[in-house]
VEXKOLTI-922178 format. One record per atom (N, C-alpha, C): x, y, z. Coordinates in steps of 0.05 Angstrom, whole numbers, padded with zeros to 5 digits, always signed. Atoms other than C-alpha are relative to their C-alpha. Example, Ala and Ser with C-alpha at 12.3 -4.5 7.8 and 13.67 -1.06 7.14 Angstrom:
+00018-00024+00000 +00246-00090+00156 +00018+00024+00000 -00016-00024-00001 +00273-00021+00143 -00015+00022+00014 
# end
This chain:
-00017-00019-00016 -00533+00424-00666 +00020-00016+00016 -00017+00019-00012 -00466+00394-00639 -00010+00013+00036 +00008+00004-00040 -00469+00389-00547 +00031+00018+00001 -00018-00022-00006 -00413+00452-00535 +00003-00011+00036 -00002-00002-00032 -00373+00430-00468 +00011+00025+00011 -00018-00039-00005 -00340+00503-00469 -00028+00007+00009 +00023-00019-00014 -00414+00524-00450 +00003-00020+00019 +00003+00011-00019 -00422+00469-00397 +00024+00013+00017 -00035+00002-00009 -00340+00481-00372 -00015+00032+00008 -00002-00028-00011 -00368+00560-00358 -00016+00001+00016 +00010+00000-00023 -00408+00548-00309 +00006-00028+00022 -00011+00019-00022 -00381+00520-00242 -00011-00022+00004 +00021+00012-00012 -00441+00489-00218 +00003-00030-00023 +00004+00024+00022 -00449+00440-00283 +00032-00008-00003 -00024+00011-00003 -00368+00434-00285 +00008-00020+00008 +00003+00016-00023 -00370+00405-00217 -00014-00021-00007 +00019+00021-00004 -00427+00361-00227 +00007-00013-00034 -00001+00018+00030 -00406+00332-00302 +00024-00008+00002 -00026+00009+00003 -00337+00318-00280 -00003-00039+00003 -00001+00025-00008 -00317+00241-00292 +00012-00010+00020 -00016+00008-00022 -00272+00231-00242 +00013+00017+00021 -00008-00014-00018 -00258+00255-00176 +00021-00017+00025 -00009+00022-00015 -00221+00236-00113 -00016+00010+00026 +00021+00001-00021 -00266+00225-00047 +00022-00020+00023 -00014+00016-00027 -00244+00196+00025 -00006-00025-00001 -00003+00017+00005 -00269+00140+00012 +00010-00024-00014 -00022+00020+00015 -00225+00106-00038 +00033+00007+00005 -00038-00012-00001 -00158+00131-00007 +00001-00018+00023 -00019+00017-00020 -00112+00081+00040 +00017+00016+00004 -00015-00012-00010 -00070+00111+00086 +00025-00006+00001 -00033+00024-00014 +00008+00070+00094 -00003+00019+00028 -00009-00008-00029 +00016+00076+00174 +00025-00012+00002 -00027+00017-00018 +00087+00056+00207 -00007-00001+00025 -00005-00004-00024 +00088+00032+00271 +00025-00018+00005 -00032+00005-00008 +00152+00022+00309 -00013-00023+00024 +00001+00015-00019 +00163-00031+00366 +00014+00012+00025 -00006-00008-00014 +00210+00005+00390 +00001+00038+00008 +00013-00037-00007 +00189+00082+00421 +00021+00017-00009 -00026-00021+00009 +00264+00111+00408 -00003+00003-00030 +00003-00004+00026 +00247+00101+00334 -00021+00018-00018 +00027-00012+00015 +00181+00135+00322 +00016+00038+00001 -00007-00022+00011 +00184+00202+00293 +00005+00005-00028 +00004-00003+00025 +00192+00236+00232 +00027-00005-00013 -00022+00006+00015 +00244+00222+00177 +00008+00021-00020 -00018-00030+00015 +00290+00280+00139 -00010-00003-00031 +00016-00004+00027 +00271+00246+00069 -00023-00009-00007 +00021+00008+00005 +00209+00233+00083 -00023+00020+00012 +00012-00016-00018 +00172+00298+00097 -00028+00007-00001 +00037+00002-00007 +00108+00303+00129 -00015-00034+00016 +00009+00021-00005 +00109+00233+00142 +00013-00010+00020 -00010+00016-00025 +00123+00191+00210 +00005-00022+00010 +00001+00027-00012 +00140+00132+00250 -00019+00000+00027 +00018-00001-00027 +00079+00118+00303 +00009-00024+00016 -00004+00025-00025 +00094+00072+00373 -00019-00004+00004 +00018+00018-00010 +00058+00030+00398 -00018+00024+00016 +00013-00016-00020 +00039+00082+00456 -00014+00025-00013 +00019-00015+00010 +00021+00134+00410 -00022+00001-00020 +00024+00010+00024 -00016+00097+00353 -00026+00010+00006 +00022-00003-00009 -00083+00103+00395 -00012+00029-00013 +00006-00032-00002 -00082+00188+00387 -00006+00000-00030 -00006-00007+00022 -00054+00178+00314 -00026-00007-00013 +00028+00021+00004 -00121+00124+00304 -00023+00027-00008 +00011-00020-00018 -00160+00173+00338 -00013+00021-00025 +00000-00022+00032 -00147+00234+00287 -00009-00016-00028 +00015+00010+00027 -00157+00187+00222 -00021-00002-00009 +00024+00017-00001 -00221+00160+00238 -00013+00040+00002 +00010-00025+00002 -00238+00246+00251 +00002+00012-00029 +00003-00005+00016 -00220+00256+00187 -00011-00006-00022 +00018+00002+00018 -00267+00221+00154 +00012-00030-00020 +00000+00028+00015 -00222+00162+00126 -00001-00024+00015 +00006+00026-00017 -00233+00095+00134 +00014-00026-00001 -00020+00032+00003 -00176+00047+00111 +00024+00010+00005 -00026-00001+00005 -00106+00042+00130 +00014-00025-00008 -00027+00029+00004 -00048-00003+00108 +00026-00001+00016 -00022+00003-00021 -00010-00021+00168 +00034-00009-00012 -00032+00013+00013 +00079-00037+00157 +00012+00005+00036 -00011-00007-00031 +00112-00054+00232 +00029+00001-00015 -00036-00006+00004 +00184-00038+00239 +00004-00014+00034 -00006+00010-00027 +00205-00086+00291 +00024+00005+00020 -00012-00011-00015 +00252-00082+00353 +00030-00010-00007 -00031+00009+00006 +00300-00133+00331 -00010-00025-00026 +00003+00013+00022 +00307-00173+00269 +00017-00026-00011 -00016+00029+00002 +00336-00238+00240 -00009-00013-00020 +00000+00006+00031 +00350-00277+00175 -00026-00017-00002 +00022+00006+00012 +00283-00314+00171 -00015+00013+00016 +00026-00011+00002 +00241-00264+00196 -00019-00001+00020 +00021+00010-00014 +00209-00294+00247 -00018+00020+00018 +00014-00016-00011 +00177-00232+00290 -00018+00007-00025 +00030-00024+00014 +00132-00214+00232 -00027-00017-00003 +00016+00017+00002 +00091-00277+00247 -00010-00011+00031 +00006+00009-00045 +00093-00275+00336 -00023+00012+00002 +00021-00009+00001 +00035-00266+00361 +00011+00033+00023 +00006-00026+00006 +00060-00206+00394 +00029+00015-00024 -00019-00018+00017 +00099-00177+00338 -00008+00028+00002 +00012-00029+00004 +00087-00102+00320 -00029+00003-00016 +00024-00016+00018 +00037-00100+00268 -00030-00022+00018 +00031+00020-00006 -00008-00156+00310 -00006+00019+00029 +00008-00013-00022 -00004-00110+00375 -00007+00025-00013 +00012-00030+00022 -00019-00046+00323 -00028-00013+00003 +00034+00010+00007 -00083-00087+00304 -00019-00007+00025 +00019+00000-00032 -00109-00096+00382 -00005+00010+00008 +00006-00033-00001 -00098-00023+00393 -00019+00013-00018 +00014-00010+00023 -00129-00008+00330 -00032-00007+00000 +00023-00002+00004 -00189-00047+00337 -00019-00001+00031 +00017-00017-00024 -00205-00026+00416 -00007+00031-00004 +00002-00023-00005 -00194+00045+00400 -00016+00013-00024 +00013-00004+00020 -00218+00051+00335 -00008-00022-00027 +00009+00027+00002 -00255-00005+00314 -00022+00009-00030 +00017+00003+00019 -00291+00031+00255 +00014-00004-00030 -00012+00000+00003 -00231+00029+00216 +00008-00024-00019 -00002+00025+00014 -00216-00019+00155 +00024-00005+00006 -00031-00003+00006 -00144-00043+00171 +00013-00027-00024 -00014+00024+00018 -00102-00081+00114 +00025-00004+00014 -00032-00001-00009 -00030-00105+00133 +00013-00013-00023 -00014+00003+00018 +00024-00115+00090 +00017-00025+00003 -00012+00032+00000 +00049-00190+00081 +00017+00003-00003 -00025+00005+00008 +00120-00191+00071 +00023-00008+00013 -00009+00011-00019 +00179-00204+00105 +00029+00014-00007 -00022-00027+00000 +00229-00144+00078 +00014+00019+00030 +00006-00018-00020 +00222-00104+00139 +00003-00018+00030 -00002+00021-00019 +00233-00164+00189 +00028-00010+00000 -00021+00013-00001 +00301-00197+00163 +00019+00019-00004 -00024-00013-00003 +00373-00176+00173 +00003-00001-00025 -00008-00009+00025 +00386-00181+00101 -00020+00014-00021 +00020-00014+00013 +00326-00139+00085 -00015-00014-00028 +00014+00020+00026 +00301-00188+00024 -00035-00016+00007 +00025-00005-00004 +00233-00196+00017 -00016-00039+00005 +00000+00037-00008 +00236-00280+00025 +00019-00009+00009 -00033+00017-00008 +00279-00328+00056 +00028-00009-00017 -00024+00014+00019 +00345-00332+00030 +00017-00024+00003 -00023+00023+00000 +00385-00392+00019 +00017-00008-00020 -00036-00002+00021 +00454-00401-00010 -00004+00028-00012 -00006-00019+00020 +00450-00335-00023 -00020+00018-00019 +00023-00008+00028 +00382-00332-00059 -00026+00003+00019 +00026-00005-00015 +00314-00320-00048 -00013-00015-00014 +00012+00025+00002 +00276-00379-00042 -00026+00008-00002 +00033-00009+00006 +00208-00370-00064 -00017-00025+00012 +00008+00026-00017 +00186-00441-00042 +00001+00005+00033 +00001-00002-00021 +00207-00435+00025 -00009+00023+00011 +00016-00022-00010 +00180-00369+00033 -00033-00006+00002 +00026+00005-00003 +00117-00387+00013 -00017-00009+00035 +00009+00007-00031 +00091-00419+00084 +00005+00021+00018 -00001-00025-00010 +00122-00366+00115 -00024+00025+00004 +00016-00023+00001 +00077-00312+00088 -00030-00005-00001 +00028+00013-00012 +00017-00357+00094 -00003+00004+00036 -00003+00004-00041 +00037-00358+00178 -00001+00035+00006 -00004-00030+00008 +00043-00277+00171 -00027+00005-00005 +00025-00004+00000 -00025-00269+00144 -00012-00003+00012 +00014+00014-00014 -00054-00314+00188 -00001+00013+00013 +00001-00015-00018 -00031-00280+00250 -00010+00029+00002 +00020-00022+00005 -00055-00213+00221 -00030+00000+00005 +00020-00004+00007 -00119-00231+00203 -00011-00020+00041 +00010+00000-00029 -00121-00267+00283 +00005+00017+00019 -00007-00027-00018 -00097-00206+00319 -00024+00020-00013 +00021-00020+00009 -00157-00164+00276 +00004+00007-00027 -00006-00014+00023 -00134-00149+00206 -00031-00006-00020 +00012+00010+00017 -00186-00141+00160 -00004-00005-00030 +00001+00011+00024 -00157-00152+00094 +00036-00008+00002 -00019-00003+00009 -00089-00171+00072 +00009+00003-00019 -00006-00001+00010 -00040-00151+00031 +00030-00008-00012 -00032+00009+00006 +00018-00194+00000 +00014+00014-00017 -00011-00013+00010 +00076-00153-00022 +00025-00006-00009 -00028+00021+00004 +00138-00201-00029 +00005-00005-00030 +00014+00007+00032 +00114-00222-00113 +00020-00024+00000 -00012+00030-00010 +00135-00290-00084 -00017-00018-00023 +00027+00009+00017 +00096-00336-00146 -00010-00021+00016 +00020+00021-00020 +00036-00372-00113 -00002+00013+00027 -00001-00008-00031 +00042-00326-00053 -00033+00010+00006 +00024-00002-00012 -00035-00314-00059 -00011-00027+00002 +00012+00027-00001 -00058-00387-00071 +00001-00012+00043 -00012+00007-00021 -00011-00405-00007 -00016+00014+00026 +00011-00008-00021 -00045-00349+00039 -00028-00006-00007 +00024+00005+00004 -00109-00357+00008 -00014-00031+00012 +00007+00031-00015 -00114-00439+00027 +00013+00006+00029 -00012+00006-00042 -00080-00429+00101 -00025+00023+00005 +00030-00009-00018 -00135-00372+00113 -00026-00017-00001 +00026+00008+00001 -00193-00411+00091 +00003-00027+00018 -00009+00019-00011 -00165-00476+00121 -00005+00008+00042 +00008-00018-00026 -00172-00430+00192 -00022+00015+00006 +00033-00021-00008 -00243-00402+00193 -00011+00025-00021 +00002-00027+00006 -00223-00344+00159 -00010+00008-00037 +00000-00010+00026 -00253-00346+00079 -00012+00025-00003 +00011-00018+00019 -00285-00289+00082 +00021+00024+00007 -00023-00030+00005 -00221-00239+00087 +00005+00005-00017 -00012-00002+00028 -00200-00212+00026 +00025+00003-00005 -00037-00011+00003 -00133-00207+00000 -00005+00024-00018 -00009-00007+00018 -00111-00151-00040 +00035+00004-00002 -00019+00013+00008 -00052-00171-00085 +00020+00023-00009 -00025-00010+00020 +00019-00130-00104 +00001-00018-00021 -00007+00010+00018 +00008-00156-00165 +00014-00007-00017 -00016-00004+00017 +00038-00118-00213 +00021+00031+00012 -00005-00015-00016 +00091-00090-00167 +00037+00003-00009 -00024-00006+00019 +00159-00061-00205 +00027+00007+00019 -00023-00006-00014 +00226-00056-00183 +00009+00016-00006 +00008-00031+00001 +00223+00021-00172 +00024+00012+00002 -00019-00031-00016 +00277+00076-00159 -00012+00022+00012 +00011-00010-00018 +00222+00103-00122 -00009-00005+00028 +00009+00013-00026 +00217+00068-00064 +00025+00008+00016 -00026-00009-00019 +00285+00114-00028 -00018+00001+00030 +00006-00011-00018 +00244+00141+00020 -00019-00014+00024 +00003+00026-00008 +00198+00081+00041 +00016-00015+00018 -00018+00018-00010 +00256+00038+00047 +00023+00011+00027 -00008-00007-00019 +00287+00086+00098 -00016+00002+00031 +00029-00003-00024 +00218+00097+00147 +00004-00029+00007 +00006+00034-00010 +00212+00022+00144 +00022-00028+00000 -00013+00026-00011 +00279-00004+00157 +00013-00020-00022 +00004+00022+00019 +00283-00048+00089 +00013+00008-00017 -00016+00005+00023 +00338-00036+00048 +00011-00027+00002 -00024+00030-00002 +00371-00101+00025 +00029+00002-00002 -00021-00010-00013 +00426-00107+00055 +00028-00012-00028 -00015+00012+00020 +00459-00148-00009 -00016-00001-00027 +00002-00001+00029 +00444-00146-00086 -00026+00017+00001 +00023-00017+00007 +00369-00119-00113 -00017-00019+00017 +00030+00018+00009 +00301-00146-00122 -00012-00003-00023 +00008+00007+00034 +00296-00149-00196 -00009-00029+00000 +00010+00039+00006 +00295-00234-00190 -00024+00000+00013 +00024+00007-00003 +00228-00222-00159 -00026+00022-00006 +00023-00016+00000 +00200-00156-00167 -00001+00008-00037 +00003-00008+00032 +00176-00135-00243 +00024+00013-00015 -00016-00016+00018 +00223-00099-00294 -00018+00027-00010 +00015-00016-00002 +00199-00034-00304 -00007+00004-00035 +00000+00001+00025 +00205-00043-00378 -00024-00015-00015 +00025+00005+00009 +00144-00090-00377 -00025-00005+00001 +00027+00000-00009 +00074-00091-00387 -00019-00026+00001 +00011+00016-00002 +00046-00151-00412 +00010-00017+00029 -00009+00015-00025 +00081-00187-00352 -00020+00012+00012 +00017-00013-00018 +00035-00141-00310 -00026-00020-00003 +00029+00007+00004 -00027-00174-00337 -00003-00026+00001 -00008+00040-00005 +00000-00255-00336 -00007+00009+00034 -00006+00004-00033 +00018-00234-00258 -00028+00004+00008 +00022-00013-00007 -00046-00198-00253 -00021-00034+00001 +00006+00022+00006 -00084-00260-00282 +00000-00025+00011 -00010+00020-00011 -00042-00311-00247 -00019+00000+00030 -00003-00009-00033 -00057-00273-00175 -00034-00006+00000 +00033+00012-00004 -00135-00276-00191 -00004-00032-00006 -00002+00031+00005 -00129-00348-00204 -00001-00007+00024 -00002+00014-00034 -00106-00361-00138 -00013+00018+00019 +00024-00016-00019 -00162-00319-00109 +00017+00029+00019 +00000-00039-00005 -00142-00243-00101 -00023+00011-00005 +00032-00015+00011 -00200-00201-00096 -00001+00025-00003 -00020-00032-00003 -00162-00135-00100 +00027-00002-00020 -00035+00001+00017 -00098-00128-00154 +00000+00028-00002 -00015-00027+00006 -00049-00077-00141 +00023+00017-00021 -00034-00010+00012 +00002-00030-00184 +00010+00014+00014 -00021-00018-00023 +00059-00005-00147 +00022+00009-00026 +00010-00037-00009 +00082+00056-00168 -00020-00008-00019 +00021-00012+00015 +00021+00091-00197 +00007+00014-00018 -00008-00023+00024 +00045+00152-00233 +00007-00004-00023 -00020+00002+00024 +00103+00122-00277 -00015-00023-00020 +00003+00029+00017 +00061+00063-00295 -00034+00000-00002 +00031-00009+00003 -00014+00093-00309 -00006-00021-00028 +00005+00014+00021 -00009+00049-00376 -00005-00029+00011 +00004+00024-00010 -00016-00014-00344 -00020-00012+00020 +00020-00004-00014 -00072+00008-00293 -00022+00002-00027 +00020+00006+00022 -00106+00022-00358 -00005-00030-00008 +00003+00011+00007 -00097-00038-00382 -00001-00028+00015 +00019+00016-00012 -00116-00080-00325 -00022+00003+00008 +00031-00012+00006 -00180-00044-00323 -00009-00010-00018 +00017+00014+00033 -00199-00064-00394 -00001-00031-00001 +00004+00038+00000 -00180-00136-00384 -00005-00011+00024 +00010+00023-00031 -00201-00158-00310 -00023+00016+00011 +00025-00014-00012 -00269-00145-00276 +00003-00006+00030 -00010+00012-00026 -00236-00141-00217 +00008+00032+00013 -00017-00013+00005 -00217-00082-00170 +00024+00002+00001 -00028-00004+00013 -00159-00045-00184 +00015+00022+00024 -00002-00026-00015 -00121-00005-00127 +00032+00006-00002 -00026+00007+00011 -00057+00029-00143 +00019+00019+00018 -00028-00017-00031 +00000+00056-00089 +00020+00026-00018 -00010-00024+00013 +00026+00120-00115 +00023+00003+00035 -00024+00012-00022 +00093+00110-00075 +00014+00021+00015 -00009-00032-00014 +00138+00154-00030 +00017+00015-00017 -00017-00014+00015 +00189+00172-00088 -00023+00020-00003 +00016-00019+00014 +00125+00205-00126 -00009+00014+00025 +00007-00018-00023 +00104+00235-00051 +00020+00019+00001 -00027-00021-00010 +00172+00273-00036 +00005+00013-00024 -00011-00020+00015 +00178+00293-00105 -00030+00023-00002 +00016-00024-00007 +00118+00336-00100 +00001+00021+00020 +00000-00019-00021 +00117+00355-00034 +00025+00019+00002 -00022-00022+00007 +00194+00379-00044 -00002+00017-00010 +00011-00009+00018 +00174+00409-00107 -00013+00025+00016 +00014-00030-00010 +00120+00456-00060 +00020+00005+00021 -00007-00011-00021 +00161+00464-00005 +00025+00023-00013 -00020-00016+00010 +00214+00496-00054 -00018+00022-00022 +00009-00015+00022 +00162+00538-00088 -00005-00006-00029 -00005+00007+00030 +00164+00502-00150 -00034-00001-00018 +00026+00010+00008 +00096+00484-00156 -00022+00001+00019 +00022-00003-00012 +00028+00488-00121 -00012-00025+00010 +00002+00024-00007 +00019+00437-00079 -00028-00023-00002 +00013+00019-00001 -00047+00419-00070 -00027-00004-00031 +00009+00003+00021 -00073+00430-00143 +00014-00031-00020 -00014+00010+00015 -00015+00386-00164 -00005-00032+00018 +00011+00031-00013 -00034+00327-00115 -00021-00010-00013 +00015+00005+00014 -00104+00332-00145 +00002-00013-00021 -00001+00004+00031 -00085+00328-00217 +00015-00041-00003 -00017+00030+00005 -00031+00270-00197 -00012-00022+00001 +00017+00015-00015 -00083+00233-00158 -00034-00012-00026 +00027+00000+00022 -00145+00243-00213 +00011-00013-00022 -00004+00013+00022 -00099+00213-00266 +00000-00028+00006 +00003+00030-00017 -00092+00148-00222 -00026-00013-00007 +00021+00022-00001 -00159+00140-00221 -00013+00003-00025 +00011-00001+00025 -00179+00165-00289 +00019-00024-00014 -00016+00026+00012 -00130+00110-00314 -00016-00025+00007 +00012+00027-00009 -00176+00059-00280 +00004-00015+00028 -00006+00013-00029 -00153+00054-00207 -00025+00007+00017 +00031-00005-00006 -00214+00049-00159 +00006+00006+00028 -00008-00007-00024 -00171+00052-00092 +00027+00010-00004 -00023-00015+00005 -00119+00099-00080 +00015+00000+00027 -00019+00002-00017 -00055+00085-00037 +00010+00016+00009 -00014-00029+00003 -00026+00155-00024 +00001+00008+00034 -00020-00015-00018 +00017+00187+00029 -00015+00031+00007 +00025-00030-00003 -00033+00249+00020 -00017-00003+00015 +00031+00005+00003 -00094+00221+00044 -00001+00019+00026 +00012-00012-00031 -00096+00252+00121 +00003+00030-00018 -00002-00028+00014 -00075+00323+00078 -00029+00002-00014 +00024-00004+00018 -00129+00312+00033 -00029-00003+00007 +00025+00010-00022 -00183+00286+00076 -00001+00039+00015 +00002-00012-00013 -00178+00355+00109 -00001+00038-00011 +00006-00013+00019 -00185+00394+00046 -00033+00004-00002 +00027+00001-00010 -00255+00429+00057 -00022-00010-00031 +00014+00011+00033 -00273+00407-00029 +00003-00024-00005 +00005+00025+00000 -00263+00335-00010 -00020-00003+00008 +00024+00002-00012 -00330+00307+00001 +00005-00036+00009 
# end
């Protein structure tokens, strides 16, 4: 006698409980902004639903997260003033290291990651130091080792390098352990593509480049095997976390760093894919929070095990999340 799931699928009860994949509070990361400076915080026109927190109000924003049941965020400061190498994203008080002192007096149960990079710090918005023009991957390196560091000594408890500087985990990986700190984990922008979804991002956080792209460092969206060398390379130099940035467009490559690394896998479903949904409901087009589900469940049915999403405080507060 064949096993009929059309009889299982008609009753709820066994539905529910035979489904393979769900999404739960626990595998969702929050992205936070916090500003340095207070005139900045607030919400953004193409970015809706989503905010810039100060310093002064982070505490409340903390506060609420930790009520809702989640437990990781991924900090991004937006500093007061900025300059071609960068240097506030490595002071000891910069933004995201006074976020992380607030963060772990007030809500100290709280996993926080911070985002290594150095986009969001320099006047020419480029994600490493430039010279003659270029982006020096060498001389960045040290850089984003001094960046981590200071994270992970202000309270961070994981990092995340996001620059796809080559060697940029080896580099932070030996300056943390070299400091006390081996047992932090990195997780790695691995396999992290040079998007036309990142409009809305790059406006909250300050970081458009102010001259040419980021194709010479970030992926081509055209390939995959590259995903799985970088992927490969980044656990080499001790990542204990590899990420894909976007999620949605690039579910084939989450697959198939699942199948080939025993490693996990967490994948940032970005702000383009956020605004086009939430637009999408706000214009009637579509049903919002069936269509977050579905977006969200394919992520992880593809093989992602942590989920990056712009939803999570929405979804956390959905009474069929458990």
């Amino acid at each position: 006698m064949t096993i009929s799931m059309r009889r299982l699928r008609m009753n709820p009860v066994l539905r529910e409980a035979l489904r393979e994949h769900r999404i739960h509070r626990e595998s969702l990361i929050l992205p936070l902004f916090v500003v340095e400076e207070e005139s900045m915080a607030g919400s953004i026109f193409s970015f809706p639903g989503m905010e810039r927190f100060s310093l002064q109000a982070l505490p409340e924003a903390l506060e609420e997260i930790v009520s809702l049941g989640l437990r990781m965020v991924l900090l991004f400061g937006i500093p007061r003033k900025k300059d071609p190498q960068g240097e506030r994203a490595y002071r000891e008080d910069g933004v995201v290291q006074q976020a992380l002192r607030i963060g772990k007096s007030v809500a100290p149960s709280l996993l926080y990651i911070t985002d290594v990079c150095l986009c969001g710090y320099t006047t020419h918005g480029h994600c490493g130091i430039v010279v003659d023009g270029r982006v020096d991957n060498e001389a960045t390196l040290p850089v984003l080792a001094e960046i981590a560091l200071s994270h992970v000594r202000a309270g961070a408890d994981m990092v995340a390098p996001s620059s796809m500087m080559d060697g940029q985990v080896r580099a932070i990986r030996r300056r943390l352990d070299e400091a006390g700190f081996a047992h932090i984990p990195i997780m790695a922008y691995s396999a992290k593509y040079a998007s036309a979804f990142y409009g809305p991002f790059r406006e909250v956080a300050c970081s458009r480049p102010q001259f040419g792209d980021r194709r010479s460092y970030q992926m081509d969206f055209g390939n995959r095997w590259e995903a799985l060398r970088e992927v490969a390379l980044d656990i080499e130099e001790g990542a204990d976390i590899v990420m894909v940035k976007p999620a949605l467009l690039y579910l084939d490559v989450i697959r198939e760093i699942r199948e080939h690394f025993q490693v996990p896998v967490a994948a940032y479903s970005v702000s383009g894919e956020y605004a086009m949904v939430k637009t999408a409901a706000q214009e009637g087009f579509l049903e919002e929070k069936p269509a977050v589900l579905e977006l969200l469940t394919a992520i992880k049915r593809a093989g992602a095990d942590l989920l990056i999403t712009y939803y999570a405080r929405e979804i956390a507060q959905w009474e069929d999340i458990r």
